[in-house]
N, C-alpha and C positions, 0 to 999 in steps of 0.2 A: 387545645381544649379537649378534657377528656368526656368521657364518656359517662350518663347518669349513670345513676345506682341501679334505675330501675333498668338501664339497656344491658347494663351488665349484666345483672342478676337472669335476664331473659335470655340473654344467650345460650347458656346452656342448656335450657329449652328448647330453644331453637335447632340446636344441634341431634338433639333427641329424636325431636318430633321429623327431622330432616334424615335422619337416620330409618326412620320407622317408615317412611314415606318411599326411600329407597329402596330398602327391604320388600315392600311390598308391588313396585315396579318392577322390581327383578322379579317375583313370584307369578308376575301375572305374563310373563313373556312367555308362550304358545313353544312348544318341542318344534323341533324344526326337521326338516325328514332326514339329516345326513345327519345332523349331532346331537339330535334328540336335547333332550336337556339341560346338555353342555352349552347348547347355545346361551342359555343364562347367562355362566359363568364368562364365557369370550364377550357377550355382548355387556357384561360390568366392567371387564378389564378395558373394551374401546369407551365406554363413555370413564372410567377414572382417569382412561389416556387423554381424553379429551380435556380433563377439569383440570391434571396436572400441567399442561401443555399450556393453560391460562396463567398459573401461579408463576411458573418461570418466566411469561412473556410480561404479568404484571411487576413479578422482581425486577426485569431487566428494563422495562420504563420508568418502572419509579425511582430504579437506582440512575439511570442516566438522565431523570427532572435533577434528582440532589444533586448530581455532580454538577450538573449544569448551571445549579442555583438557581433555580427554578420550585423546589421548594426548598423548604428547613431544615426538614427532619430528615434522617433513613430510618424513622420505624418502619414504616408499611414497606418499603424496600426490603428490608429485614426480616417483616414478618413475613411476605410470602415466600421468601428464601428458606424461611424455616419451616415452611409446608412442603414447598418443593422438594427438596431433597430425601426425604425420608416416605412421602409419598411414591415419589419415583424408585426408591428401592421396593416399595410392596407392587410396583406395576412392572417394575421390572421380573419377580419371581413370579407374577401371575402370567407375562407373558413367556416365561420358559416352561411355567405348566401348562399353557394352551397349545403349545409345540408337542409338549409330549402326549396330553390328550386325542390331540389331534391327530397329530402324523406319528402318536409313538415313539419323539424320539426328537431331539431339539438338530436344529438345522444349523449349526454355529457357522455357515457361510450365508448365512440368511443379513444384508446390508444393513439390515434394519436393527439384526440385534446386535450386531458392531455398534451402531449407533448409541444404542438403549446404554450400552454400558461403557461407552466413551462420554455419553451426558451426563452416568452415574460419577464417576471420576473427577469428570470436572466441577460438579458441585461438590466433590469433596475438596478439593481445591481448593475452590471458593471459601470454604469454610476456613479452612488448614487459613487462608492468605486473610481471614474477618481475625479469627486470634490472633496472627503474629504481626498483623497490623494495626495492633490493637488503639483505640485512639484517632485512626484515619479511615472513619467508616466511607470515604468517597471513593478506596482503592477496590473492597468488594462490589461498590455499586456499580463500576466501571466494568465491572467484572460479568455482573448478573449480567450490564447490558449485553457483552458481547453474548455468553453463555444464550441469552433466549438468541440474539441473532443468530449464533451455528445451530441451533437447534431446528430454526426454520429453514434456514439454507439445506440441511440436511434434508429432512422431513419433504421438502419440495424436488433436490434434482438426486436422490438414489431410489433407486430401483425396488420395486416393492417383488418379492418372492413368494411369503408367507401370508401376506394381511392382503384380502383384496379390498380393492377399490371402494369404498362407501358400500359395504353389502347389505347394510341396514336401509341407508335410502333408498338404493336401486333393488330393494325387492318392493316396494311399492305398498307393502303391507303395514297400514297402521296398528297393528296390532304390536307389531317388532319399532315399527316408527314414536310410536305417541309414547311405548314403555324405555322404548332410549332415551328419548326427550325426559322425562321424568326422572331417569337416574340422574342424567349429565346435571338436572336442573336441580334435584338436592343435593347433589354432590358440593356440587359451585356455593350452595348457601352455606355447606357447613365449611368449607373451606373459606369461603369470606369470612363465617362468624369466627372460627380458629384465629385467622390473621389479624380479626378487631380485636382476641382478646391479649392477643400476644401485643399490638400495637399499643393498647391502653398499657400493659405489663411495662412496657419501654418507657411509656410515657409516667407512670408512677414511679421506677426505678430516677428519673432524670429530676425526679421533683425534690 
């Protein structure tokens, strides 16, 4: 079942006003006494890390429902595969700018950014393995699923060097709290409204 004229036609609305909405939670987050204003910019790079970290974990369940038969389709598998990836390369260059803002200078032994760009790789992969499997959309979806589970596994047992620990929640200030909440949370909307429109796009190519 696709989607009306009129939800269509409101998306990109959506995405607008979601955008504007962002914009303006990042403007209102308070200078912080060591990075001054930079805090901004580090604290959009953790909540887009956050929003991307959803897309590949919702690629990787929806692509292992399809496999499973469990649903029908792999649009929505697909679309967020198509967010993920090219997402993750914009968080991937904001977090080597945060490196060199920060410390002046990127940490290339830092586990985390091994990580960042062994997850970049593998959804290239992914991709590379969606065309030349072209016709057997179950082999990417098997694929996303694993792809989000190393992603977790990672993310949970390596060693954090560079990123501390939740520093937005453990500073106790809603000020830096309530405007994280507000990026992560228009972020998430535009990225779901991306993936509906990519999903309906699937769903009118198949008709």
């Amino acid at each position: 079942m696709g989607l009306s004229k009129n939800a269509r036609t409101g998306l990109p609305g959506l995405i607008v006003a979601s955008a504007v909405a962002c914009a303006f939670f990042v403007s209102r987050i308070p200078p912080d006494e060591t990075l001054g204003t930079l805090v901004r910019f580090v604290m959009y790079h953790g909540a887009s890390t956050w929003v991307n970290m959803a897309t590949f974990t919702l690629a990787g369940m929806l692509g292992m429902a399809f496999a499973a038969g469990l649903v029908r389709s792999p649009r929505w598998g697909e679309a967020f595969r198509w967010i993920s990836l090219p997402l993750w390369g914009i968080n991937t260059v904001l977090g080597i700018l945060s490196m060199k803002l920060i410390w002046g200078g990127i940490l290339w032994d830092e586990p985390r950014l091994h990580m960042t760009f062994g997850l970049l790789v593998a959804a290239l992969l992914v991709f590379a393995v969606q065309l030349i499997a072209h016709g057997r959309p179950k082999i990417p979806a098997v694929l996303d699923a694993v792809l989000a589970a190393g992603l977790w596994f990672f993310v949970l047992v390596l060693p954090n060097m560079f990123h501390p620990d939740s520093p937005v929640f453990s500073s106790g200030n809603w000020d830096y709290i309530g405007n994280f909440l507000g990026i992560v949370g228009s972020l998430a909307i535009i990225a779901l409204s991306i993936a509906t429109l990519i999903a309906k796009r699937r769903d009118d190519g198949a008709e």
